[in-house]
C-alpha positions in Angstrom: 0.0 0.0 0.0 1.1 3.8 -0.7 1.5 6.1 1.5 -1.3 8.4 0.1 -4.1 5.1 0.9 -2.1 4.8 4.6 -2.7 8.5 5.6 -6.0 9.0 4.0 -7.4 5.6 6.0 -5.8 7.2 9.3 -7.6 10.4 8.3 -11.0 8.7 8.0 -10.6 6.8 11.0 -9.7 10.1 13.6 -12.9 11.2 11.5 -14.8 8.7 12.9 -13.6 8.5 16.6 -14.1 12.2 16.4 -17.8 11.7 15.3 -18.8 9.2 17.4 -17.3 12.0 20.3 -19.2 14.3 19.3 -22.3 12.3 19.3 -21.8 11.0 22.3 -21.6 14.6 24.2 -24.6 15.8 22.1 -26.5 13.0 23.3 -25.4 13.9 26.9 -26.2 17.4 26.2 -29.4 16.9 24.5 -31.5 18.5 26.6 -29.6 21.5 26.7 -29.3 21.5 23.3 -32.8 20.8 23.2 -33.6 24.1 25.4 -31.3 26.5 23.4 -33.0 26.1 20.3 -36.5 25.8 21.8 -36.5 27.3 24.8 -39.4 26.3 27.4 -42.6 28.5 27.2 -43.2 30.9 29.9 -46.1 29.4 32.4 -47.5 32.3 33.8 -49.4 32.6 37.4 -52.2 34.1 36.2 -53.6 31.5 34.6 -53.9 29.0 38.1 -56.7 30.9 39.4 -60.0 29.9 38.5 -62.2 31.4 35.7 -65.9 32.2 35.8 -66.1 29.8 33.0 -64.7 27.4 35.6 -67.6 28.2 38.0 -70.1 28.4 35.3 -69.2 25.1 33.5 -69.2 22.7 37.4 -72.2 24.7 38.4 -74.2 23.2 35.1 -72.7 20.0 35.3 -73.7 19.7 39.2 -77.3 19.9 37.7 -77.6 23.6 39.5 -79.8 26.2 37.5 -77.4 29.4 37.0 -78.8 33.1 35.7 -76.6 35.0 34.4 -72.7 34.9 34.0 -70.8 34.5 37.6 -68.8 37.5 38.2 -65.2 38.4 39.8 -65.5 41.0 42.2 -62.7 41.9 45.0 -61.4 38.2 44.9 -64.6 36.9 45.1 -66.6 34.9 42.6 -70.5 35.9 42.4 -73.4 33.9 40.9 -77.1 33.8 41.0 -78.0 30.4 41.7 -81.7 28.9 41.6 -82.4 32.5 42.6 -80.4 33.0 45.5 -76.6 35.7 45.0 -73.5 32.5 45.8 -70.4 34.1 46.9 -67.3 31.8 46.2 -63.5 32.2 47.2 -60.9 32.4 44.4 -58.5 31.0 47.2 -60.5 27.6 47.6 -61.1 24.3 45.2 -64.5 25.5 43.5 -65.2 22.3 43.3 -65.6 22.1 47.2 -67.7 25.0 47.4 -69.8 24.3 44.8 -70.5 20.5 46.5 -71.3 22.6 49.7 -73.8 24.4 47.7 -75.6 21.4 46.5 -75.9 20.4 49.8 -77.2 23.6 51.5 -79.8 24.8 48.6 -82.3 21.8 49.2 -82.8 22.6 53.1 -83.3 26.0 52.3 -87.0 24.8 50.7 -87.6 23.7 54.0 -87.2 26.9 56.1 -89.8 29.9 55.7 -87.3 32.3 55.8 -86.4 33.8 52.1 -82.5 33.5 52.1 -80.3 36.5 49.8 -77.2 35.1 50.0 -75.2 32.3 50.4 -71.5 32.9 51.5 -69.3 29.9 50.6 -66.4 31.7 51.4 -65.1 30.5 54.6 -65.3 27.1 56.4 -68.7 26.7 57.6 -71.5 28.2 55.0 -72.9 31.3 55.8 -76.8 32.1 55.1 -78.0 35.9 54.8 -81.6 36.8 54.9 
């Protein structure tokens, strides 16, 4: 064999290890490879707290008869519920309130009294007349 065929096979071969190096730290750096040409998307805080879609869309699939749009006032959620105003916590699993609601609104059919409000706010349900 030349000379020319021994130093061109030497060249591919460094080519090679050098290649199979450089896949190797790519594939230990993937993920930061990964990152620097598509860097994560910004997940912003905002978007945690509940919606009035949110309270709108478990209230009607609880079965509960809503009128009107709940609204966001001063950290509270409002919503007129089979007729009575349903004050709800942006702080607390809707979910929870809204069960708590299901289970106060029958007994109020039961009382004479004409209840206004129903605060769902804190730990134990609060009625106003």
């Amino acid at each position: 064999m030349s000379n020319y065929s021994l130093l061109v096979k030497r060249i591919i071969s460094i080519a090679v290890v050098v290649l199979v190096l450089v896949g190797l730290v790519a594939f230990w750096q993937r993920q930061r490879i990964r990152n620097y040409f598509y860097p994560p998307a910004a997940v912003s805080p905002i978007s945690q707290e509940p919606t009035a879609y949110d309270l709108l869309s478990l209230l009607t699939k609880n079965n509960l008869t809503v009128s009107g749009t709940p609204v966001i006032v001063d950290g509270t959620m409002e919503a007129t519920v089979s007729g009575v105003l349903a004050l709800f916590s942006l702080d607390k699993d809707l979910a929870l309130q809204v069960r708590s609601l299901q289970l106060v609104l029958p007994r109020l059919t039961m009382e004479d009294k004409q209840v206004k409000e129903i605060d769902l706010r804190f730990d134990k349900v609060v009625l106003r007349y």
